[in-house]
Structures are given as structure tokens and as C-alpha cells.
PDB file with SEQRES, HELIX, SHEET and CRYST1 records, atoms N, CA, C and O in Angstrom:
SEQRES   1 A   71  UNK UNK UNK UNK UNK UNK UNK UNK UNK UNK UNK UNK UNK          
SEQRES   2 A   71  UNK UNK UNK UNK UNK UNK UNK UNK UNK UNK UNK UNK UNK          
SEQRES   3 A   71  UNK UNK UNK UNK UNK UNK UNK UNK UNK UNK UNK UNK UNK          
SEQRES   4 A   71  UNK UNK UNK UNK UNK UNK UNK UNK UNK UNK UNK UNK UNK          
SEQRES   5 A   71  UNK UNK UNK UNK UNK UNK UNK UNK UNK UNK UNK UNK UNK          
SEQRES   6 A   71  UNK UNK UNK UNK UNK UNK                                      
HELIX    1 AA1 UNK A   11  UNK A   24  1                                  14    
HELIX    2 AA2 UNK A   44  UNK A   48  1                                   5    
HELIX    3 AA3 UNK A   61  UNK A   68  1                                   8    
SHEET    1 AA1 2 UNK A  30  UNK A  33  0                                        
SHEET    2 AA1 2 UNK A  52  UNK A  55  1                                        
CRYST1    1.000    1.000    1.000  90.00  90.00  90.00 P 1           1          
ATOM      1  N   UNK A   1      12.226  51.684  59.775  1.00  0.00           N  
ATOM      2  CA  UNK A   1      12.338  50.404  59.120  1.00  0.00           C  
ATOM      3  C   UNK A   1      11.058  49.625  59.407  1.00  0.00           C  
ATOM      4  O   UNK A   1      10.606  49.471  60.542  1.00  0.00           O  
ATOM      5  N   UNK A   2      10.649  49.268  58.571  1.00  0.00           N  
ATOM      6  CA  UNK A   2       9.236  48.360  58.432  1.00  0.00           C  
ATOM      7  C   UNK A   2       9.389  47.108  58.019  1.00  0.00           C  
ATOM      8  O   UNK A   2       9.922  46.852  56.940  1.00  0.00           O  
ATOM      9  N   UNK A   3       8.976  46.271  58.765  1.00  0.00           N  
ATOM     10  CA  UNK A   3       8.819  44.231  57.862  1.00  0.00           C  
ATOM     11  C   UNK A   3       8.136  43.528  57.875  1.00  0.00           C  
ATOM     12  O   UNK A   3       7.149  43.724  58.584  1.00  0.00           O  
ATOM     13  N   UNK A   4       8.198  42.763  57.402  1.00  0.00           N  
ATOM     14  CA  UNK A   4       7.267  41.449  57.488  1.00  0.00           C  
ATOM     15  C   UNK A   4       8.061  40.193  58.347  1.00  0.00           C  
ATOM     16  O   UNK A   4       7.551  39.097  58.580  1.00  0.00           O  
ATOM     17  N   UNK A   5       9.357  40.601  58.735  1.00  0.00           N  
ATOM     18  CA  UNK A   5      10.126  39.491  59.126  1.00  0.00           C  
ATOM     19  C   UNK A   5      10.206  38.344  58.231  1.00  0.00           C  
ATOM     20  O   UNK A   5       9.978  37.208  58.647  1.00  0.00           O  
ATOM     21  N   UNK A   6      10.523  38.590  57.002  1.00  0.00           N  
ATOM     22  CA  UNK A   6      10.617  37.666  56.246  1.00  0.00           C  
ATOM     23  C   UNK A   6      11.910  37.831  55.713  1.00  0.00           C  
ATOM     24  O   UNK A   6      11.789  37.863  54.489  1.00  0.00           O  
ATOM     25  N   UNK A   7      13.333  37.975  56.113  1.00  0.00           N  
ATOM     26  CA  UNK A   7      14.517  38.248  55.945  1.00  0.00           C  
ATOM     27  C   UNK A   7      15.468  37.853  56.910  1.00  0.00           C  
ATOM     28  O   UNK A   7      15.193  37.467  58.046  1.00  0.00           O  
ATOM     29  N   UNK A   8      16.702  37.971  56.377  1.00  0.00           N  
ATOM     30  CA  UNK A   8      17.845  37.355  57.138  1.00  0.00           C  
ATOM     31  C   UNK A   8      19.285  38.323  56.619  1.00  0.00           C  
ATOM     32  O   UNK A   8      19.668  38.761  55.535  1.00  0.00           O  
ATOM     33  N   UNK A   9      19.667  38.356  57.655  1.00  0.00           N  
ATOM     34  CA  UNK A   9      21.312  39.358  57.470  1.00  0.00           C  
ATOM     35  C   UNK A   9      22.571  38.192  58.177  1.00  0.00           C  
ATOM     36  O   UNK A   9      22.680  37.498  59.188  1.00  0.00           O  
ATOM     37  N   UNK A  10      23.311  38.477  57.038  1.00  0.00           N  
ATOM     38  CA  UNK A  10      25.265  37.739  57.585  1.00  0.00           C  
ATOM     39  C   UNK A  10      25.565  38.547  58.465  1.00  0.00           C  
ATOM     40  O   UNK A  10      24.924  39.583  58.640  1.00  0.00           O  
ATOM     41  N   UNK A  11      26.555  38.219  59.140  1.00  0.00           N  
ATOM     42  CA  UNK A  11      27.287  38.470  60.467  1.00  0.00           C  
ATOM     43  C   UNK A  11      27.829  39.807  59.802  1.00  0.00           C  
ATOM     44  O   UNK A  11      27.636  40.983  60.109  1.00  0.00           O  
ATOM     45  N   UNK A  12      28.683  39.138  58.636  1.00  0.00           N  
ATOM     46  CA  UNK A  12      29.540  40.341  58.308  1.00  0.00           C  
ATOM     47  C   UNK A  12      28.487  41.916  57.404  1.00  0.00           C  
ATOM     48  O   UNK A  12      29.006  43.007  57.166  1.00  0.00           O  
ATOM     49  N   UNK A  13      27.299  41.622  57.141  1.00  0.00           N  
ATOM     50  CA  UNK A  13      26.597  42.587  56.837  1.00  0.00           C  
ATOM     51  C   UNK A  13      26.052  43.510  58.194  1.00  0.00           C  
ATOM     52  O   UNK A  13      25.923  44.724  58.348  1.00  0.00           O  
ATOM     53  N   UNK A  14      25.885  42.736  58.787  1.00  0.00           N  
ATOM     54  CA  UNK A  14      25.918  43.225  60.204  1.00  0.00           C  
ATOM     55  C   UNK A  14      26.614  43.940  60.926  1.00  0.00           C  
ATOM     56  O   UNK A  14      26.245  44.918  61.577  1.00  0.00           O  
ATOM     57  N   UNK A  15      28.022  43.328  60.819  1.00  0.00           N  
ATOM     58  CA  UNK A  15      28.981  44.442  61.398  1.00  0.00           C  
ATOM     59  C   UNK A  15      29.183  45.583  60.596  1.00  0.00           C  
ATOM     60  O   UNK A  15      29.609  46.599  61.146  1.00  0.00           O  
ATOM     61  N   UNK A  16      28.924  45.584  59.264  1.00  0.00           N  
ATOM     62  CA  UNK A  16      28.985  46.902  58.424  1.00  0.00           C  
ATOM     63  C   UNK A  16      27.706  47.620  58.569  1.00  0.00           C  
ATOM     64  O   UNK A  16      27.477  48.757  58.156  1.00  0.00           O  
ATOM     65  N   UNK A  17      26.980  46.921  59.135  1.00  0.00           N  
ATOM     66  CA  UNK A  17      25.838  48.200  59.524  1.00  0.00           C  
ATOM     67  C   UNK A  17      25.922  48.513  60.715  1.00  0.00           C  
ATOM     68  O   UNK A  17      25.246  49.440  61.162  1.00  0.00           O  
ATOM     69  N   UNK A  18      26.702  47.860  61.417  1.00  0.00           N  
ATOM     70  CA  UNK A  18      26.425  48.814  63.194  1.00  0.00           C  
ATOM     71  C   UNK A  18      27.812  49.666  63.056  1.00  0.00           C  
ATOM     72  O   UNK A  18      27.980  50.501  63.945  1.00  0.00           O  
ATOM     73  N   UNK A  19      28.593  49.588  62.287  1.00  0.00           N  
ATOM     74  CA  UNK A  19      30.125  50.166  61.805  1.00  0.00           C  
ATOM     75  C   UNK A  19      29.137  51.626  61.486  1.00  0.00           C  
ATOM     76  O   UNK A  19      29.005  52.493  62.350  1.00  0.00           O  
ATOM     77  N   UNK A  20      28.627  51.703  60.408  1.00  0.00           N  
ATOM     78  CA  UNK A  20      27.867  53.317  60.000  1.00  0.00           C  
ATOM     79  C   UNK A  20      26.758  53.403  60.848  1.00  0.00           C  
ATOM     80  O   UNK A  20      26.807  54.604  61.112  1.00  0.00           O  
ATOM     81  N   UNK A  21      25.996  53.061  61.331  1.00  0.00           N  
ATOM     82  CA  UNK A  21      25.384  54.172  62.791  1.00  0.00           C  
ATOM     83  C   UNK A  21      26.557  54.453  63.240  1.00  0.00           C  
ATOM     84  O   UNK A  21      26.925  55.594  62.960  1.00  0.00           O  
ATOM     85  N   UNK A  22      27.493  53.641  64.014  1.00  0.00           N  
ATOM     86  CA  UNK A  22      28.119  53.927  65.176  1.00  0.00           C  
ATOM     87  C   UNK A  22      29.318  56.027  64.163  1.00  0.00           C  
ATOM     88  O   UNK A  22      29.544  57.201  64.456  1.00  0.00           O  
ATOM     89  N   UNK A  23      29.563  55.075  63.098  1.00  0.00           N  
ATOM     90  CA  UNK A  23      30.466  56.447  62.081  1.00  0.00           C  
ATOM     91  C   UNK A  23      29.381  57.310  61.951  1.00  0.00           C  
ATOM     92  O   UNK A  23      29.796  58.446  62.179  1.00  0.00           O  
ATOM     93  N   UNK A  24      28.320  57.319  61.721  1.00  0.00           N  
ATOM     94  CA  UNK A  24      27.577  58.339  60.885  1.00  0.00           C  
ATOM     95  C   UNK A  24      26.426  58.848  62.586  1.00  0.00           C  
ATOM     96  O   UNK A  24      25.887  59.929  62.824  1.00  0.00           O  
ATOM     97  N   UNK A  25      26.430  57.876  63.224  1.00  0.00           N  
ATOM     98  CA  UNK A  25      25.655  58.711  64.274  1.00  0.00           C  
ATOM     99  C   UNK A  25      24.057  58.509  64.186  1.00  0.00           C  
ATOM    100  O   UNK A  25      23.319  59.140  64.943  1.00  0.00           O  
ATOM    101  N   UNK A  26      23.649  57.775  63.412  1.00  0.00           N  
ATOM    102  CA  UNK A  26      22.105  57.671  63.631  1.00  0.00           C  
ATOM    103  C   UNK A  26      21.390  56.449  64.139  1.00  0.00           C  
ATOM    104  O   UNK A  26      22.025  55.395  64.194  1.00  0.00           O  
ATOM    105  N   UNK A  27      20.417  56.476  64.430  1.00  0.00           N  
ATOM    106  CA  UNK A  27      19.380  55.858  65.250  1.00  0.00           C  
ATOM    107  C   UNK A  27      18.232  55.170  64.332  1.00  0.00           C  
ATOM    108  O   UNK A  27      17.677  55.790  63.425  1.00  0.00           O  
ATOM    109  N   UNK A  28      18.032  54.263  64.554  1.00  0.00           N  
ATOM    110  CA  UNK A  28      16.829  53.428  63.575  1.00  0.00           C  
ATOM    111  C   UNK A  28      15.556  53.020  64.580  1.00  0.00           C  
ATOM    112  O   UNK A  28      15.602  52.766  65.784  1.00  0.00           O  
ATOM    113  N   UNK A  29      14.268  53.046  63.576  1.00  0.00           N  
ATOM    114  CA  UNK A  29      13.257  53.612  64.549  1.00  0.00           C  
ATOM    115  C   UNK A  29      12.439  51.746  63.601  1.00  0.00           C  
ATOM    116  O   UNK A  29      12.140  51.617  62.414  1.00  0.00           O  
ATOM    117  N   UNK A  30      12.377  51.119  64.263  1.00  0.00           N  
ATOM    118  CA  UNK A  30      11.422  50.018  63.510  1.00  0.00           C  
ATOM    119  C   UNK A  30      10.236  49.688  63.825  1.00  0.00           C  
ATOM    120  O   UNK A  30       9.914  49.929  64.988  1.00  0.00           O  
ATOM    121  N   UNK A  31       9.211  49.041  62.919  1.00  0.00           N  
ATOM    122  CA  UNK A  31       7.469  49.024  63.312  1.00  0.00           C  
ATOM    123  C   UNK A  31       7.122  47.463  62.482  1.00  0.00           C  
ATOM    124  O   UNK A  31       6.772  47.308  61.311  1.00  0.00           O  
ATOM    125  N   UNK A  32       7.344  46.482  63.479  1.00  0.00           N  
ATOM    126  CA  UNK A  32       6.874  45.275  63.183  1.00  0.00           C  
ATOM    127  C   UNK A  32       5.050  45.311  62.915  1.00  0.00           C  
ATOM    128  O   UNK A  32       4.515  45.521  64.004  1.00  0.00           O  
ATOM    129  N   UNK A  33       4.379  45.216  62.186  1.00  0.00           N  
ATOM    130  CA  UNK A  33       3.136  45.473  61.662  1.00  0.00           C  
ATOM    131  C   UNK A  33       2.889  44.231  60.976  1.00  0.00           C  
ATOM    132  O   UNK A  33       3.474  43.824  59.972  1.00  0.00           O  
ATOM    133  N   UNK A  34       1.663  43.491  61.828  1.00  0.00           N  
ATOM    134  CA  UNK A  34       1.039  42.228  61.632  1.00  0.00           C  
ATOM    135  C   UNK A  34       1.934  41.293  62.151  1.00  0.00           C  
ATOM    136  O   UNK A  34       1.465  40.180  62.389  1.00  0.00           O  
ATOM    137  N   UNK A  35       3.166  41.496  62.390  1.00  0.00           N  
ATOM    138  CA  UNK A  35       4.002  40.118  62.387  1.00  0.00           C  
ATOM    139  C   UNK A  35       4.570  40.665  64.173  1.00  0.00           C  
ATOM    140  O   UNK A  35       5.121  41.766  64.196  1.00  0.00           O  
ATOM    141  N   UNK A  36       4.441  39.978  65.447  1.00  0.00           N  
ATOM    142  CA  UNK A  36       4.257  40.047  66.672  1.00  0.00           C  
ATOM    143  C   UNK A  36       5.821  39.249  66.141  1.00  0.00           C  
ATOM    144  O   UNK A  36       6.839  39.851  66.483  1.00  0.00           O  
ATOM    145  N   UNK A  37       5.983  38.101  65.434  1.00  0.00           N  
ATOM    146  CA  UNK A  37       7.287  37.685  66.100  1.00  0.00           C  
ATOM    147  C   UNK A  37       8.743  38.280  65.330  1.00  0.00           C  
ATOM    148  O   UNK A  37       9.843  37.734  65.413  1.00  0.00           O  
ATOM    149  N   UNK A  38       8.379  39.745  64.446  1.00  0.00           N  
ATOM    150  CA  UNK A  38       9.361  40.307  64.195  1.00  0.00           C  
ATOM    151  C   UNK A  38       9.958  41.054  65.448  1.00  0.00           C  
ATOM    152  O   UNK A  38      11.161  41.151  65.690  1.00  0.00           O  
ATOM    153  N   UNK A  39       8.697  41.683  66.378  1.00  0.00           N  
ATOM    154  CA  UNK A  39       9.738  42.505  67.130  1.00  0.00           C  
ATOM    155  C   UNK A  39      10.387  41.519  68.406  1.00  0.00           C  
ATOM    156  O   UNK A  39      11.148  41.893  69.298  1.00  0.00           O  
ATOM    157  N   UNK A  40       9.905  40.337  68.213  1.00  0.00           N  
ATOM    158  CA  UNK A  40      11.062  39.550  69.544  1.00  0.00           C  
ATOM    159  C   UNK A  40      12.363  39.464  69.547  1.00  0.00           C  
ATOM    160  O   UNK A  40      13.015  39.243  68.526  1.00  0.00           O  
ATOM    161  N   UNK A  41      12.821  39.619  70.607  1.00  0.00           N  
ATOM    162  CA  UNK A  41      13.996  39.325  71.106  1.00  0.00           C  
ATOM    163  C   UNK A  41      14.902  38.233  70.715  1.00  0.00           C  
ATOM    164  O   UNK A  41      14.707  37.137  71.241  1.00  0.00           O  
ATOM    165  N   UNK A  42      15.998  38.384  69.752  1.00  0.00           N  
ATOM    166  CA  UNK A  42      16.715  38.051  68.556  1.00  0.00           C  
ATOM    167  C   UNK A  42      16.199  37.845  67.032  1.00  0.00           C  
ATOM    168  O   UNK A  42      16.692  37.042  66.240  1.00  0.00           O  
ATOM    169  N   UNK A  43      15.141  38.697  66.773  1.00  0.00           N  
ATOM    170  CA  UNK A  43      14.807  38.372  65.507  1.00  0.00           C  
ATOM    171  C   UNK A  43      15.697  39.774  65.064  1.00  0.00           C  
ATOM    172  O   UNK A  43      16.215  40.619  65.793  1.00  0.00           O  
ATOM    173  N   UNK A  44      15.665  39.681  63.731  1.00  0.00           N  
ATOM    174  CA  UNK A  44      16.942  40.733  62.706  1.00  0.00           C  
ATOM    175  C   UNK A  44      16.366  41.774  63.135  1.00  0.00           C  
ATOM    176  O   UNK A  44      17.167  42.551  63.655  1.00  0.00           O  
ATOM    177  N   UNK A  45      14.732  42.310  63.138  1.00  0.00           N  
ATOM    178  CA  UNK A  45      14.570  43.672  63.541  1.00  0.00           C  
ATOM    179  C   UNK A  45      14.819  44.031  64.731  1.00  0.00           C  
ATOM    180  O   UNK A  45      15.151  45.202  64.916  1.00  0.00           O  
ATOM    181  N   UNK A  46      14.734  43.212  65.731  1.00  0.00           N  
ATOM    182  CA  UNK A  46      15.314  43.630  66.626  1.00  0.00           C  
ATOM    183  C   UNK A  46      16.867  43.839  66.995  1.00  0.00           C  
ATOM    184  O   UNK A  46      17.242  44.578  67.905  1.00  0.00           O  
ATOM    185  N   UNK A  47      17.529  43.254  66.349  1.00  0.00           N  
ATOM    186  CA  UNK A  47      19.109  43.617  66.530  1.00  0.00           C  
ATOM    187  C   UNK A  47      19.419  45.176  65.671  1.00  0.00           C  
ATOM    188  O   UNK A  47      20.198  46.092  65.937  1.00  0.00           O  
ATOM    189  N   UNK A  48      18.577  45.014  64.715  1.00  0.00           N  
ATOM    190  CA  UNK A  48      18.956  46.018  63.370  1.00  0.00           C  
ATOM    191  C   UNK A  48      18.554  47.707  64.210  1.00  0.00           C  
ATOM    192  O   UNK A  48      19.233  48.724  64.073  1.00  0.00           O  
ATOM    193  N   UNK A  49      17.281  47.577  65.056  1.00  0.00           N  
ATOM    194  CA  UNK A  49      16.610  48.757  65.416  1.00  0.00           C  
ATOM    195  C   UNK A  49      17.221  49.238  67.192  1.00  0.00           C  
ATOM    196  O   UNK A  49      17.607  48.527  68.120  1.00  0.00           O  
ATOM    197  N   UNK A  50      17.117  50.294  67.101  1.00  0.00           N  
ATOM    198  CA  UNK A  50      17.583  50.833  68.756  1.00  0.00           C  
ATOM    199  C   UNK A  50      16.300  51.330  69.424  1.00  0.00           C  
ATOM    200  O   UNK A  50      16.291  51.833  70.548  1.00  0.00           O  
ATOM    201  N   UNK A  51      15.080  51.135  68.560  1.00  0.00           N  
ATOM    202  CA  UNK A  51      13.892  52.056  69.018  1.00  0.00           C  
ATOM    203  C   UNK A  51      12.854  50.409  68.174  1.00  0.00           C  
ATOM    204  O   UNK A  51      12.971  50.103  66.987  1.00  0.00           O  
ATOM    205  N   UNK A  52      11.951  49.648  69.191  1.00  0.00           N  
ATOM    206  CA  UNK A  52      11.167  49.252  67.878  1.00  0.00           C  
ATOM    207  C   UNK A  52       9.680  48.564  68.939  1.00  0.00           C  
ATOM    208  O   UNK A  52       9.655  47.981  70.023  1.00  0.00           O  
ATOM    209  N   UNK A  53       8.439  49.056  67.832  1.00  0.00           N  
ATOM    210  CA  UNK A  53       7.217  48.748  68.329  1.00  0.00           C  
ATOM    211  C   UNK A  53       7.054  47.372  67.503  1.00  0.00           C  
ATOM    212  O   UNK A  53       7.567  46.895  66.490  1.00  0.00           O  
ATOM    213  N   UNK A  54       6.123  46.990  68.403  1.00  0.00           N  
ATOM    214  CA  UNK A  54       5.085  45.905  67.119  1.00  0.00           C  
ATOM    215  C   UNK A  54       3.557  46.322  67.649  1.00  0.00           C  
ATOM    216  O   UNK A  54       3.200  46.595  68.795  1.00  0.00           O  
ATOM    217  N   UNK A  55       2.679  46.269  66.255  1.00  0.00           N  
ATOM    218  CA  UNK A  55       1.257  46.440  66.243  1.00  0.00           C  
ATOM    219  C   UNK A  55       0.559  45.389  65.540  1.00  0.00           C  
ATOM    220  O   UNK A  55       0.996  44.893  64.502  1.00  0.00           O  
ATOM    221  N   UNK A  56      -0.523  45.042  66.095  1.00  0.00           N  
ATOM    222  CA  UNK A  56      -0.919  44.216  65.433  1.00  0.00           C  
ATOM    223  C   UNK A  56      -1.967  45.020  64.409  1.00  0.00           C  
ATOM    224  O   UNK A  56      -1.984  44.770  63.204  1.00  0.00           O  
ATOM    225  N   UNK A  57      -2.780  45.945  64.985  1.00  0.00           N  
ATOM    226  CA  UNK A  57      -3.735  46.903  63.762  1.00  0.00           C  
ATOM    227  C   UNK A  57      -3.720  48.384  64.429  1.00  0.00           C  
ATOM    228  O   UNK A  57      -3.897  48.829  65.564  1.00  0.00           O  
ATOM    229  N   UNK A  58      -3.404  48.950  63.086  1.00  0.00           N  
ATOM    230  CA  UNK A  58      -3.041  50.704  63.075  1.00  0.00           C  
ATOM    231  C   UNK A  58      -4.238  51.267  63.508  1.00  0.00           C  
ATOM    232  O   UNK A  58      -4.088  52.313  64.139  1.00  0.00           O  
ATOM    233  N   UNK A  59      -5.624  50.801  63.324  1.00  0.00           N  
ATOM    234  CA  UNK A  59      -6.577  51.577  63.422  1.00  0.00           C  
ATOM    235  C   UNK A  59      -7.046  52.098  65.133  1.00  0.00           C  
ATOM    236  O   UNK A  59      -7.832  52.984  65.469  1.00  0.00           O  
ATOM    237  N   UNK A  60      -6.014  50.926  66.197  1.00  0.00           N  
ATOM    238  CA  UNK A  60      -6.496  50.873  67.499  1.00  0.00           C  
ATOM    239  C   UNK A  60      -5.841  52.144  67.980  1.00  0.00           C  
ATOM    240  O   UNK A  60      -4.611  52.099  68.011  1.00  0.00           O  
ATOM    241  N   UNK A  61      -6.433  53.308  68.374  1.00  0.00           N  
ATOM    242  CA  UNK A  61      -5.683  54.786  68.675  1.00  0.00           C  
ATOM    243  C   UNK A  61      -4.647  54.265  69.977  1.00  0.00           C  
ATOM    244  O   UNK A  61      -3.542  54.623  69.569  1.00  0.00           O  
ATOM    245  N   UNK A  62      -4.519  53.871  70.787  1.00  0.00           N  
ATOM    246  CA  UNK A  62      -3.345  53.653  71.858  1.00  0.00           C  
ATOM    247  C   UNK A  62      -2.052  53.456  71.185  1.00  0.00           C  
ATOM    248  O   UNK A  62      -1.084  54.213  71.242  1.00  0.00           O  
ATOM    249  N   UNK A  63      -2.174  52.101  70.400  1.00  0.00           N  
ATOM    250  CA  UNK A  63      -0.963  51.560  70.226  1.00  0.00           C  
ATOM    251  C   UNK A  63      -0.246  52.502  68.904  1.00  0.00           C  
ATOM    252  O   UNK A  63       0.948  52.537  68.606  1.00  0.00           O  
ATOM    253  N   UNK A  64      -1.306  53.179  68.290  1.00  0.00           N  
ATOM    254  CA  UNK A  64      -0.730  54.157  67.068  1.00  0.00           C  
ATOM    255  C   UNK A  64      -0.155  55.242  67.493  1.00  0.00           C  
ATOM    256  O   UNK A  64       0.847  55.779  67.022  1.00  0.00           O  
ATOM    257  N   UNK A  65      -0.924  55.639  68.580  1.00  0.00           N  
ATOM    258  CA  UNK A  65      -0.674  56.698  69.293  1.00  0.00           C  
ATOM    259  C   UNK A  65       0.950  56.783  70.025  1.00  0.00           C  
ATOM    260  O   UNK A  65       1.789  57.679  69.934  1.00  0.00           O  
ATOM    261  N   UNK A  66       0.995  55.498  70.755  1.00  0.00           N  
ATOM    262  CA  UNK A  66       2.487  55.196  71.079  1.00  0.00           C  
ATOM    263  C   UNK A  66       3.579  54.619  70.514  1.00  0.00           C  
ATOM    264  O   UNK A  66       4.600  54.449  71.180  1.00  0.00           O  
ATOM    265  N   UNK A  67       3.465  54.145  68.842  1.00  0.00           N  
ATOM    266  CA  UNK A  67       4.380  54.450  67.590  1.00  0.00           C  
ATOM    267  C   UNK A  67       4.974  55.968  67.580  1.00  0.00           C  
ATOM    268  O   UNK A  67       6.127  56.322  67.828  1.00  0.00           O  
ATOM    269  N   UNK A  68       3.745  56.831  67.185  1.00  0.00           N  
ATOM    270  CA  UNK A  68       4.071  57.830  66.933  1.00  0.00           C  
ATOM    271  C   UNK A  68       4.934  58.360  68.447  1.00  0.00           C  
ATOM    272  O   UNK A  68       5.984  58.795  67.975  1.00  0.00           O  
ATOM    273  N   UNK A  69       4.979  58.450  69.214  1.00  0.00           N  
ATOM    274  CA  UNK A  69       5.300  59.387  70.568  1.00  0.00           C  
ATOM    275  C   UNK A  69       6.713  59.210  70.715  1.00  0.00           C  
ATOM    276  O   UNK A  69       7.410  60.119  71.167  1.00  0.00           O  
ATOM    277  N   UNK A  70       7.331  57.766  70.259  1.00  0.00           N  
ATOM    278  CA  UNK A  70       8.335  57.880  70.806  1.00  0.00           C  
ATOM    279  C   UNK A  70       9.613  58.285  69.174  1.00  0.00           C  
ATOM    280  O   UNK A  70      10.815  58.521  69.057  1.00  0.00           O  
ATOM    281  N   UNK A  71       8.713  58.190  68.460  1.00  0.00           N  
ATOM    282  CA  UNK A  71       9.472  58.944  66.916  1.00  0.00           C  
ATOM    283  C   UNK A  71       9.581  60.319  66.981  1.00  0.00           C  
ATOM    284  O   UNK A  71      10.061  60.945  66.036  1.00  0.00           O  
TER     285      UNK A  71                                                      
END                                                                             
């Protein structure tokens, strides 16, 4: 899952999405890119994701490097 943090989710859309991971079993991998205050602590990507980076630029090999590693 990728954003701009420019979005918002209802409670009850919410519980129907942690309802199918929890039924279906999968894991969401998210990459806040340019936007530092998507991956904080209570923003939607962070509730939405179980795995999530933020970068500020792809081109710096460390931080690309440790996107990729933990996918």
C-alpha cells in the first residue's frame, strides 16, 4: 500500500478490513513516500499496515535498501 496520506477511513470500514486479514490471513506491507507524517503513529497508514516504512527519496541506497529487506 502506497500514499500520499491524503485520505480518511470510518470506523465501520475499518472493522471490515481488519475482519478480512484477520478471515483471509494476510499481511499489508505500506511505503509512506515523500509524506514523513503518513507513517506516524495514528495516521490511517499506520493502523491499515502491519509492516510500514517512510522514505523521504528512493534514490538514497540504505533506506531503499531497507524497504526492500523486510518485503
Amino acid at each position: 500500500m502506497i500514499t500520499d496520506d491524503e485520505c480518511g477511513v470510518t470506523e465501520e470500514w475499518m472493522r471490515g478490513w481488519n475482519d478480512a486479514k484477520h478471515r483471509l490471513g494476510f499481511r499489508v506491507f505500506g511505503m509512506a513516500i515523500g509524506a514523513a507524517g503518513a507513517a506516524e503513529a495514528g495516521s490511517v497508514l499506520e493502523v491499515l499496515c502491519d509492516y510500514l516504512r517512510s522514505i523521504e527519496d528512493l534514490t538514497e541506497v540504505h533506506a531503499a535498501a531497507d524497504l526492500f529487506r523486510v518485503i
